[in-house]
N, C-alpha and C positions, 0 to 999 in steps of 0.2 A: 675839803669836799664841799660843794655848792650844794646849795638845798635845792629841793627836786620843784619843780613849774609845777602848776596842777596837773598838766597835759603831761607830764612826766612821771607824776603820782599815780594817774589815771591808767600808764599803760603797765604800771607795775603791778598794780591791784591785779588788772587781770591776767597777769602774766602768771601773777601768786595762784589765784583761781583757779587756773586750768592746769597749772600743776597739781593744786589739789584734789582737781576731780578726776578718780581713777576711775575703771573701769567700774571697780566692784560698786562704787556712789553712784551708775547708771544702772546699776543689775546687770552686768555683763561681766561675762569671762573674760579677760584678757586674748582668751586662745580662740574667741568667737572670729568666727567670718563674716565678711559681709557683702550682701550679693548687690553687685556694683549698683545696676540699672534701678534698682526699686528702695538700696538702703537699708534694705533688713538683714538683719543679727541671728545667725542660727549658729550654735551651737556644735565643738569641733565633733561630737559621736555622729551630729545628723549628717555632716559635712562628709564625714567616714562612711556611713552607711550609705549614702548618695553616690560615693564613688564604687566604691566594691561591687551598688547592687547595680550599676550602669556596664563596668567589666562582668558579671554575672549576665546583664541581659543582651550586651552584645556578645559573648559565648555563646550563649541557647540560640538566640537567633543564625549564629554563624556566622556572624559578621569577621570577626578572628580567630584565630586556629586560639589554643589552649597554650603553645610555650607564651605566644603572645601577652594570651592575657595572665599567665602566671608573671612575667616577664615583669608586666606594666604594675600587676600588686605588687611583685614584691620590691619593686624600685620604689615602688609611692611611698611602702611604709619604711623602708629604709629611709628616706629622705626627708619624712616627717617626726624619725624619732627622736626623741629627747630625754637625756638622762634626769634621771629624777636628782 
């Protein structure tokens, strides 16, 4: 085995680095979102509540009938769940 160039050492350090920095070493959940445009980190219940209350308020307004929006929760949480 050849010994590593500095420039070879150098990209290993940070290769090491950023495996080591998880999520939880930023303060972040792993299961956080993040909203593209702006880069911010919310948290998967706000992420939940944000959808439900959007099918909730396009109901009330009528924008979609009711099997619809039942339709569209009950797909979302099926598809988001995960066994513990």
């Amino acid at each position: 085995m050849q010994p590593l160039s500095h420039g070879d050492h150098l990209r290993e350090s940070l290769a090491e680095r950023r495996k080591r920095e998880t999520a939880a070493d930023r303060g972040r959940s792993p299961s956080d979102y993040v909203v593209p445009v702006v880069h911010v980190h919310l948290p998967e219940p706000v992420v939940k509540a944000g959808f439900y209350g959007g099918v909730a308020a396009a109901l009330a307004v009528g924008a979609v009938d009711w099997p619809l929006a039942l339709l569209a929760g009950v797909g979302v949480a099926i598809a988001r769940h995960r066994r513990a």
